[in-house]
Every structure is written in structure tokens, then in C-alpha cells.
N, C-alpha and C positions, 0 to 999 in steps of 0.2 A: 854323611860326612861332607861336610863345606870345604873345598879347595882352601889353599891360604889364599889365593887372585880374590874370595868372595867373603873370607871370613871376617872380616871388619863392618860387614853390610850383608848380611845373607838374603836378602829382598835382593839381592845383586846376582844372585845365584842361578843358572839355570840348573834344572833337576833332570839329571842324568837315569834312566833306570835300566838294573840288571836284576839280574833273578837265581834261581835255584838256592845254592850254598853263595851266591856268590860271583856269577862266572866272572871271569875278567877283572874283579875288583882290583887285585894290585896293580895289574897294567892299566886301567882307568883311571885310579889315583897317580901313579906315578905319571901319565901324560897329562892329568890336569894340572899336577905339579908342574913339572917340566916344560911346558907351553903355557903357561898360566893362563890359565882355561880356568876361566869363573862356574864353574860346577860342583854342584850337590848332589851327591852320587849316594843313591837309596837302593834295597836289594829291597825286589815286593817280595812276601812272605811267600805266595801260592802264586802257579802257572797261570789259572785263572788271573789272579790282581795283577801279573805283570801284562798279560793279554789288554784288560780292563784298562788299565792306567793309559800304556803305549798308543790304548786305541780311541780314549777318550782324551788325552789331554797332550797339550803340545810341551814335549819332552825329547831331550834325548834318549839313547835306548840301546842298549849292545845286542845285535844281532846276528844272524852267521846265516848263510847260503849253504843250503839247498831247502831250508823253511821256506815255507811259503806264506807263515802267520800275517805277516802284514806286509806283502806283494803289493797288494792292492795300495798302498799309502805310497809307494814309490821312493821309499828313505834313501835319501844322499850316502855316500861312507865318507867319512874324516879319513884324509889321507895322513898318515906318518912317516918320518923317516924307514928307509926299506930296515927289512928284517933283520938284527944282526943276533945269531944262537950264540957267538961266545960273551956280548953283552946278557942277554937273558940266563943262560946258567950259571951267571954270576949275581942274578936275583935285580939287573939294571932292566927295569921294558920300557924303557925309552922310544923305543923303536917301533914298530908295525909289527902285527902279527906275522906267523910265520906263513 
């Protein structure tokens, strides 16, 4: 899925990747949206190819703490707006995770 900030040039695009069904896809879109963040956000198919891709190619990548999968790479986290649950149960994730 190419951002609209990349869709007119997707060579513009950095490639975002998440994995399972999906994690985080609506709040990854909606903050590319919403910060117009030039991202192409791809869900790898299997744990392995998301492992593979993350660790072979320089990408973004949604990940969560207490993993350890890729400690060793040292990944930055993209800060957001704080948390806000009555935006989010109204289907807005503008905001940071909770």
C-alpha cells in the first residue's frame, strides 16, 4: 500500500514492513497518512520472510518490546503524538500506541 505523500512516484516510497494478519496496518496507514510519511507498507506473508526481509534490507518495520528478534540492529522507534483511547475507539490512530 503506497502512502498518498509517495503515490505519484513510488521509487519515492520507503518500504515499511509488518507481518502476521497484519499487525498495526490501520495505525501505520493512518500515521503515514496523517504525517505524510512517504511509505509502502507491505505485510510479509510468513514469520520467517518478515525475520528475512527486516534483516536483510534496510526498511522500516513495526516491532514491539520484550522481542528480542532484532536487538542486535539497534532500531530507532518513530515517536507520535501521546496516546489518546477516546481517539482510537473511534477508529482515529493518529496518535501513539497505547
Amino acid at each position: 500500500w503506497p502512502s498518498p505523500a509517495c503515490r505519484h512516484d513510488i521509487r519515492e516510497c520507503i518500504p515499511l514492513i509488518t507481518g502476521g494478519n497484519g499487525w498495526r496496518i490501520q495505525a501505520l496507514m493512518q500515521w503515514a497518512t496523517a504525517y505524510e510519511m512517504p511509505l509502502a507498507v507491505a505485510v510479509a506473508k510468513a514469520w520467517g520472510n518478515y525475520v528475512e526481509l527486516i534483516s536483510t534490507k534496510r526498511v522500516l518495520f513495526y516491532w514491539w518490546v520484550p522481542d528480542s528478534t532484532f536487538i542486535q540492529m539497534q532500531p530507532h522507534q518513530i515517536h507520535f503524538p501521546r496516546h489518546n483511547p477516546k481517539e482510537w475507539a473511534a477508529g482515529d490512530k493518529k496518535t501513539s500506541l497505547a
